[in-house]
C-alpha positions in Angstrom: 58.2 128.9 181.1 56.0 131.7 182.4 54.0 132.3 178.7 53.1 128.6 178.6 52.0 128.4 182.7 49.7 131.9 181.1 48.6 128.9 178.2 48.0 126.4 180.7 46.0 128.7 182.9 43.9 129.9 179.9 43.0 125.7 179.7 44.7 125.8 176.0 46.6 122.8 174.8 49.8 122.6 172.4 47.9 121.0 170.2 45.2 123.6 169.4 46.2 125.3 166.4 45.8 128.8 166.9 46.1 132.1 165.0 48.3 135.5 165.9 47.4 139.0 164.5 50.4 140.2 164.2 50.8 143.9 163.6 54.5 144.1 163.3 54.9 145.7 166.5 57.6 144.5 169.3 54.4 142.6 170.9 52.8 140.6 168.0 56.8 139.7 167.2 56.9 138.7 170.3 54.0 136.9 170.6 54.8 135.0 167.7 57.7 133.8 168.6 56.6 132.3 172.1 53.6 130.7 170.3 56.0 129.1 168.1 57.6 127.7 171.0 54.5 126.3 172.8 51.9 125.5 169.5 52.4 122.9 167.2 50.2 125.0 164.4 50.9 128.6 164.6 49.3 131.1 162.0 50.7 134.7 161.7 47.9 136.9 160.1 48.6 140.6 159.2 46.1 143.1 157.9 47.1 145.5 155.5 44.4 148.4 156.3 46.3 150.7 153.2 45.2 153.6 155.3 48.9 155.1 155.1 50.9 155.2 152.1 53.6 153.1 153.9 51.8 149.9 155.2 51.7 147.9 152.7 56.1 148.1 152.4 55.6 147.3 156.3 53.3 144.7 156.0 55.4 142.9 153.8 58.3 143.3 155.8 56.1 142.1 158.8 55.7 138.7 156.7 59.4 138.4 156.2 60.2 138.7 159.7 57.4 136.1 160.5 58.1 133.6 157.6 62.1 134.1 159.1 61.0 132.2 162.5 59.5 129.7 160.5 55.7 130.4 161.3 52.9 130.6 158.3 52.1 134.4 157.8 49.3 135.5 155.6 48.6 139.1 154.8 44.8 140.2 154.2 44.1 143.6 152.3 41.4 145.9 153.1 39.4 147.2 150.5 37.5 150.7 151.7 34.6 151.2 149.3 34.9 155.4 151.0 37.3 156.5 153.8 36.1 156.3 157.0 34.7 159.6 158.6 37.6 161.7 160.7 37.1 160.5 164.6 36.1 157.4 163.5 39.3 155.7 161.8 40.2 153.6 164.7 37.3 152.2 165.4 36.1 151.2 162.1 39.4 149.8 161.2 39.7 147.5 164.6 36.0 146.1 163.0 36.6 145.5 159.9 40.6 143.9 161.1 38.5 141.9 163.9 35.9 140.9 161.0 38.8 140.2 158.8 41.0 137.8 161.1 37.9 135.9 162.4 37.2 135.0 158.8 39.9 133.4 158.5 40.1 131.7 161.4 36.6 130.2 160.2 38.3 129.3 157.2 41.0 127.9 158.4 38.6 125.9 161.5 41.0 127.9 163.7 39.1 128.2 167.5 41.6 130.9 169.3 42.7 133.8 167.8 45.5 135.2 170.1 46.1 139.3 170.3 49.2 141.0 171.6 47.6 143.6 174.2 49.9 144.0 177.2 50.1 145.5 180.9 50.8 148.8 178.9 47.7 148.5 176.7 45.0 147.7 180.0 46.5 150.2 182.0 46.2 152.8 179.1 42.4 151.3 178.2 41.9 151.3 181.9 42.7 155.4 182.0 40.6 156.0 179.1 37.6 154.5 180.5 38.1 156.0 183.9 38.6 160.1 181.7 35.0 158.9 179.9 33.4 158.6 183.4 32.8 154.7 182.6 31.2 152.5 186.0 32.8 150.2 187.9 31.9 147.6 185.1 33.7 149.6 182.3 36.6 149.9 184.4 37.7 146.5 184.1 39.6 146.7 181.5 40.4 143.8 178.6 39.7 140.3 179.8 42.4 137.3 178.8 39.6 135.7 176.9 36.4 137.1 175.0 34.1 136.4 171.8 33.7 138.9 169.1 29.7 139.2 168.5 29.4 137.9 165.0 32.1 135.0 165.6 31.0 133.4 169.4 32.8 129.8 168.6 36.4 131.6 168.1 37.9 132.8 171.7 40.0 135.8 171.5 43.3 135.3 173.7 44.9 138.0 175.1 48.0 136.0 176.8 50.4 139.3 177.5 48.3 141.1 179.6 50.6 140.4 182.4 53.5 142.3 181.0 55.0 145.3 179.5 55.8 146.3 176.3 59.4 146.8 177.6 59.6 142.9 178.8 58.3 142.1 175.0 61.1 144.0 173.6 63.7 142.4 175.8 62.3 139.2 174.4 62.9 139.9 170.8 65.8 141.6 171.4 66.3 138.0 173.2 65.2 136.1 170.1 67.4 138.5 167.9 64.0 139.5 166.1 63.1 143.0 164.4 59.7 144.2 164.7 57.7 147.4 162.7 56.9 150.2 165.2 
């Protein structure tokens, strides 16, 4: 009841169909799952980034556990023509992953693209801002609802941002879900 009064409040409807990057983690599982309940047309979309020798075994596995709630998963593979420079994985990768999912969103004519950040994840974007010396501005943290540059017409949702990562786990714990940490 409370993740679809969040919905309502972002003005989406049940019948937008709407995509979920879904890491594997206890929030995009859980995620998932509550969009399952509240969309008719739910999209699981995991990137592969094959950074680490492991994620692609996980990212399967993240497509197993999605596929078992009876949501559409599709797995995109990143391709790194040279290895990003030391310092500057991260943010290269959350580019080319944004780039990635917002493809297929177009693709797919899918307007909202919906992201697992929680209370947790502002607070901790929140401190890092504040350690850079960022102004009041930078110190607002994520916003429920933004545009990436290159891809204005699809809204990015960030629905959790009102609770932890420890709610999230009671909730798949709930559902009797596994997640990928």
């Amino acid at each position: 009841a409370a993740f679809s009064k969040v919905i309502r409040r972002l003005q989406l409807h049940p019948g937008t169909p709407v995509a979920v990057a879904v890491s594997g983690g206890s929030d995009s599982i859980a995620l998932t799952h509550l969009c399952r309940h509240v969309f008719k047309k739910v999209l699981a979309i995991t990137v592969d980034h094959r950074l680490r020798p492991e994620s692609s075994s996980e990212a399967e596995k993240v497509g197993e556990i999605v596929r078992g709630m009876g949501v559409e998963h599709q797995l995109l593979t990143m391709d790194w023509d040279t290895k990003p420079p030391e310092g500057k994985v991260q943010v290269q990768a959350r580019d080319k992953r944004y780039g990635a999912l917002l493809e297929v969103c177009q693709e797919r004519d899918i307007g909202v693209l919906m992201t697992g950040h929680h209370q947790d994840d502002q607070l901790e974007t929140f401190i890092f801002r504040l350690v850079r010396g960022s102004g009041i501005d930078g110190l607002a943290g994520m916003y429920p609802v933004s545009f990436w540059p290159t891809h204005s017409d699809i809204k990015i949702v960030r629905p959790l941002l009102k609770w932890t990562k420890e709610w999230l786990v009671k909730v798949c714990r709930g559902a009797g879900l596994e997640w990928v940490e």
